[in-house]
N, C-alpha and C positions, 0 to 999 in steps of 0.2 A: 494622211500621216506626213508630218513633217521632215525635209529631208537630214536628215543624219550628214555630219559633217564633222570629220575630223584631222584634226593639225597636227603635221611633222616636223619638226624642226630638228635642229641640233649642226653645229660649226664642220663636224664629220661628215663631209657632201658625200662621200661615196656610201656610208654606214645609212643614210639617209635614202638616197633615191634605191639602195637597195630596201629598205624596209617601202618605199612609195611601189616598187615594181613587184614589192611581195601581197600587198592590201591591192592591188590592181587585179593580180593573177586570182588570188583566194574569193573576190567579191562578187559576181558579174554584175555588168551595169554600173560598176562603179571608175568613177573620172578624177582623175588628177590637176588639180590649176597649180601653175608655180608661174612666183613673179623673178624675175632674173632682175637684179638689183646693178650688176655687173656694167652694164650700159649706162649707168644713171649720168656720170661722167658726161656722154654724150647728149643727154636732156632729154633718156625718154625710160620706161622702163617695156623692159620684151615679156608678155605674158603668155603663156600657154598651155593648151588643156590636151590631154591626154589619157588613152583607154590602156588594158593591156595590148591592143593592136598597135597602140604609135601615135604620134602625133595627131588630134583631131583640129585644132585651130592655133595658129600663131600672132598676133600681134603687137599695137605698141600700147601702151599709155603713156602721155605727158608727166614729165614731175609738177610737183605742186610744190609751191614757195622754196626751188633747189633743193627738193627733201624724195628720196625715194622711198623713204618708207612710209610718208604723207602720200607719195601716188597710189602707193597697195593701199592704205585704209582707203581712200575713195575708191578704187576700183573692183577691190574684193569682196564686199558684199552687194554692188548689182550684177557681176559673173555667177559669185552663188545664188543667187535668184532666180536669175537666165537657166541655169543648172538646174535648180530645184522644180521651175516651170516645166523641164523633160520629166514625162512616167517613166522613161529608160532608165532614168537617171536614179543608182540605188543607194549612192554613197557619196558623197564627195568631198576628196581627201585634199587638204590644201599643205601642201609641200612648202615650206619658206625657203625664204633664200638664205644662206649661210648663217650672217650675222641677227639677224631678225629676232625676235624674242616674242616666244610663244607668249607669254602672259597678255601683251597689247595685242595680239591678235585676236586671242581666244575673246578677248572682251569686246574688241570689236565688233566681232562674227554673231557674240550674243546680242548685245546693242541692235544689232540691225536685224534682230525679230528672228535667229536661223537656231539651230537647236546643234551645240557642239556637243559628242558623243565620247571622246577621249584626246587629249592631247600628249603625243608619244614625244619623244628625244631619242633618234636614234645615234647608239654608240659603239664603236670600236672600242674597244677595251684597253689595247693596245697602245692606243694617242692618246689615252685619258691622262695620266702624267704629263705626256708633254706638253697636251691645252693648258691643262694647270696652273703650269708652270709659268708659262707664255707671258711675258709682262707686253708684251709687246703694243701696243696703239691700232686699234684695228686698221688708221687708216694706211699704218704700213704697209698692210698685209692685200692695201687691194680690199677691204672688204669694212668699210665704213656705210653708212647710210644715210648719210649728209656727212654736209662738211662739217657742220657743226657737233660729231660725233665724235667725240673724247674717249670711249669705251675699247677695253683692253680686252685680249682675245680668251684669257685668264677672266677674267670678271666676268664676262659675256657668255661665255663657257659653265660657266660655275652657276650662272642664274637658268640655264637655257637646261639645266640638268637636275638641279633642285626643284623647279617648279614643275613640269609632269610625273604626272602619278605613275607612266609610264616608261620603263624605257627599251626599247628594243634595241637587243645585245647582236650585231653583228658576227658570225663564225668570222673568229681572226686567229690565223696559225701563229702569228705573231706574239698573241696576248700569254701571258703566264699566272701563274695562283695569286700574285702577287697583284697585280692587275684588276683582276676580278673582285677579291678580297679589298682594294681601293674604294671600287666603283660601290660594294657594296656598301661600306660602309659610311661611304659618302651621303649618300642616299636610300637607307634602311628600308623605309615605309614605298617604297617606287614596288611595282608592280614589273619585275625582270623578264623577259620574254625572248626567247633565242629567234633567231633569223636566220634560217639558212638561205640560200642561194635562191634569189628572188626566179630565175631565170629556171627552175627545176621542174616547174610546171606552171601551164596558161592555164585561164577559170575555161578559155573556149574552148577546151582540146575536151572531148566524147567522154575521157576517163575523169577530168572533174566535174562535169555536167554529172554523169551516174554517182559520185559521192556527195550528190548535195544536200541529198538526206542525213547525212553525216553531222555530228557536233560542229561546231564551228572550229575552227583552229585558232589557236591561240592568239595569236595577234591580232586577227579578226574578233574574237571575244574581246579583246581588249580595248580596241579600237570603238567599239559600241556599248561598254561599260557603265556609262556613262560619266558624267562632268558637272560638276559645280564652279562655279566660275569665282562668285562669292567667297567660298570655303579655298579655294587656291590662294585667292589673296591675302585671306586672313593668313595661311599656312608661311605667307612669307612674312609676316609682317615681325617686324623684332621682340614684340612682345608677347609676341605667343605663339610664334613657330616652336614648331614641335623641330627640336633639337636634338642629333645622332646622339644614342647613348654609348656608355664605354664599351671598347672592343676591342680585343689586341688578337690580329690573327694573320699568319703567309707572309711576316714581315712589317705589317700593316697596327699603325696605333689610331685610336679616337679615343681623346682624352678628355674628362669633362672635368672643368673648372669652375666649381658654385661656392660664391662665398658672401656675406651679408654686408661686412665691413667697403667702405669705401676704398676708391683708390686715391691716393695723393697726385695733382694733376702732375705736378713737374718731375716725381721719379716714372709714372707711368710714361710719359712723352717721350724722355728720355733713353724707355726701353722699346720701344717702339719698331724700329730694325729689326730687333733682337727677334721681338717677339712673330712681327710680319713675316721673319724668314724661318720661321723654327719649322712651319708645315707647312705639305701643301695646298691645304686650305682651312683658314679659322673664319669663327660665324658666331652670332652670341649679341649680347646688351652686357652694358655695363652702368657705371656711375660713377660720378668725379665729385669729389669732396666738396671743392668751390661750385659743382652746382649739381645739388644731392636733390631739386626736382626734376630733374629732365633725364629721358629714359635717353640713351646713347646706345646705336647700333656698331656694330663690330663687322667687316666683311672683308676678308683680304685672300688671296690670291694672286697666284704672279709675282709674289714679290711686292706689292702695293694693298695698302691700306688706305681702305675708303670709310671713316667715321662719319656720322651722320647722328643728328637729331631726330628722334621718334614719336616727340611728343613730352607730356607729361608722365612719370611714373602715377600711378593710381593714389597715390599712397597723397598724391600733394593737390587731391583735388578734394571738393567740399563731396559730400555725398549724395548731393541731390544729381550734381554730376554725370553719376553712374550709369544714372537712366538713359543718357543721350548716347552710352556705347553701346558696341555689339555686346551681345552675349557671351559670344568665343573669346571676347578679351577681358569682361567680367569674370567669366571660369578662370580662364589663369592666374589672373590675380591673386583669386582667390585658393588657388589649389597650390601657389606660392605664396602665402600670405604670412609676415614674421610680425610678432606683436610688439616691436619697437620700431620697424625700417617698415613693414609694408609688403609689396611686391618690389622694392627697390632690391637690390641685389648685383651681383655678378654672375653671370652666367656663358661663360666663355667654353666654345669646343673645339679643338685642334685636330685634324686629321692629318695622317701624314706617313708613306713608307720610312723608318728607323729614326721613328721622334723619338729627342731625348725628352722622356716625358719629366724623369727628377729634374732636369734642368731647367723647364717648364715651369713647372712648380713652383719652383724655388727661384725664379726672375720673377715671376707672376706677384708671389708672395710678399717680397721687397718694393712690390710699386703700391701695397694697401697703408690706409695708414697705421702710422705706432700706435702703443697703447694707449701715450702721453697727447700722441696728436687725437686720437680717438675721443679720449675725455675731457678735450677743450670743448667738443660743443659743435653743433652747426654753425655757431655765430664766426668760431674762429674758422671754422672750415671756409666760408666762404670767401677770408679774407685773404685765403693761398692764392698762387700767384694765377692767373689764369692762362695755363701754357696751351692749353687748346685751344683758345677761340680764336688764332690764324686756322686753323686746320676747318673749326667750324664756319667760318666767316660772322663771326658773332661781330 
């Protein structure tokens, strides 16, 4: 049987190695690897494996082409190997370093023949606003993974928490309804898991050895759940991420914005700010009048807005097409499909503690076009101005 391996990640270093010292204590036989990114600076990275006893080996690895997150993908899958070669060895849990984003990992790990079994995010509750919120540059922060790493601690944040199906909720005296009610709504379909005090009981102490007859504990179930690697990625993808539905609850709004009509490029551009700063965090596809093929991703957080091309809308391709996509983005289309536009759409979601959500609305509303601009036709639509393509680099 192939060894079981699963990734923790998440910006919350303390939320983190407590949930890595909680799957330690619950497993036996199971081993911790974390790569320390922290050193990269000085040309190397520190890697090390650990039981719930403690430290079992420390190390270095070289960076590869000034890139530390290039030296983890080479050195993370012949460690777990080395690992999965011990019969001892019953689990093993690969802890990332802060900024690191589980998605390239998990795919790596699968890539190199190992069988990932859950990829968790653990979270403080508590800091979930103020990651958020974070515009900040990760490499402010100390916590970049190259130099050439442009990512904000708000974006970084916001993907490292959407993409596990799990997340394990650290006890924070700290956190309030309000908090909770964020996290969930952020993240609906996420598999929530409490974590208490990693440190409350060892797997090697007599009294867990006699419970091992016992269900498993939670995190531990969850941890070996299993994992689709394939299906994560579809789940991010903008065309057919499954998108939070509406919720207003402890202060807390998710407002869902679907509408069929296009947007005009130069009032939406214009509202832009407006709209980046209304919550704290929107996610969603859209479409631009001047260019009614091309599906456009929505992702902002921090205070910044990252738009992005997706591809083609379905809707502007021939049909023999079809056949060459997945499946998962065949159903969508299809389970959105409008018999003038397609799967072309707006589909914009705003979460946020005391969104105004009329106000939302009603900016949102004034960036589609008129009735007049409407019934001009594609032909004129495409002749507006194109205020986005600085933004796309078209």
């Amino acid at each position: 049987m192939s060894l079981p391996v699963v990734i923790v990640g998440g910006l919350h270093a303390e939320a983190r190695r407590t949930t890595v010292a909680r799957l330690l204590a619950e497993v036996p036989g199971s081993v911790a690897l974390h790569h320390d990114l922290a050193t990269a600076a000085a040309g190397t990275v520190v890697r090390t494996t650990r039981d719930a006893g403690g430290i079992l080996f420390a190390g270095e690895a070289p960076l590869v082409d000034d890139c530390a997150c290039c030296a983890l993908r080479e050195d993370l899958v012949p460690e777990l190997l080395r690992l999965a070669d011990d019969p001892a060895t019953r689990l093993a849990v690969v802890e990332l370093w802060d900024s690191v984003e589980p998605r390239a990992m998990a795919e790596v790990v699968v890539a190199g023949g190992l069988t990932v079994t859950g990829v968790i995010t653990a979270v403080d509750p508590a800091l979930l606003l103020p990651y958020l919120g974070n515009g900040d540059d990760l490499a402010e922060r100390g916590l970049a993974a190259a130099a050439t790493d442009l990512r904000t601690v708000a974006d970084t944040f916001a993907r490292q928490l959407e993409y596990a199906p799990v997340l394990a909720v650290v006890d924070s005296p700290e956190a309030d309804d309000e908090d909770r009610e964020l996290l969930a709504q952020l993240h609906p379909t996420a598999r929530r898991v409490p974590v208490p005090d990693g440190r409350r009981r060892n797997a090697a102490d007599p009294s867990a050895r006699a419970k091992a007859r016992e269900p498993r504990p939670p995190l531990v179930a969850a941890a070996l759940a299993g994992f689709d690697v394939e299906a994560a990625a579809a789940a991010q993808h903008p065309a057919c991420a499954l998108l939070p539905a509406e919720a207003d609850a402890h202060g807390v709004t998710t407002f869902v914005w679907h509408r069929r009509r296009p947007f005009h490029p130069e009032r939406l551009y214009a509202a832009l700010e407006d709209l980046t700063c209304a919550a704290a965090r929107s996610r969603g596809r859209f479409w631009l009048a001047d260019k009614p093929d091309v599906l456009l991703h929505w992702d902002a957080a921090g205070g910044a807005l990252c738009v992005e091309s997706a591809g083609p809308w379905l809707a502007s391709l021939p049909d023999a097409a079809w056949e060459l996509l997945p499946p998962v983005r065949r159903a969508a289309a299809a389970m959105d499909w409008h018999p003038e536009h397609g799967d072309c759409c707006q589909h914009l979601v705003f979460t946020s503690p005391g969104l105004d959500r009329d106000g939302l609305d009603r900016l949102l509303e004034s960036c589609l076009l008129t009735d007049a601009e409407y019934a001009a036709g594609r032909g004129a639509w495409k002749r507006l101005p194109p205020a986005f393509d600085a933004l796309l680099e078209v």
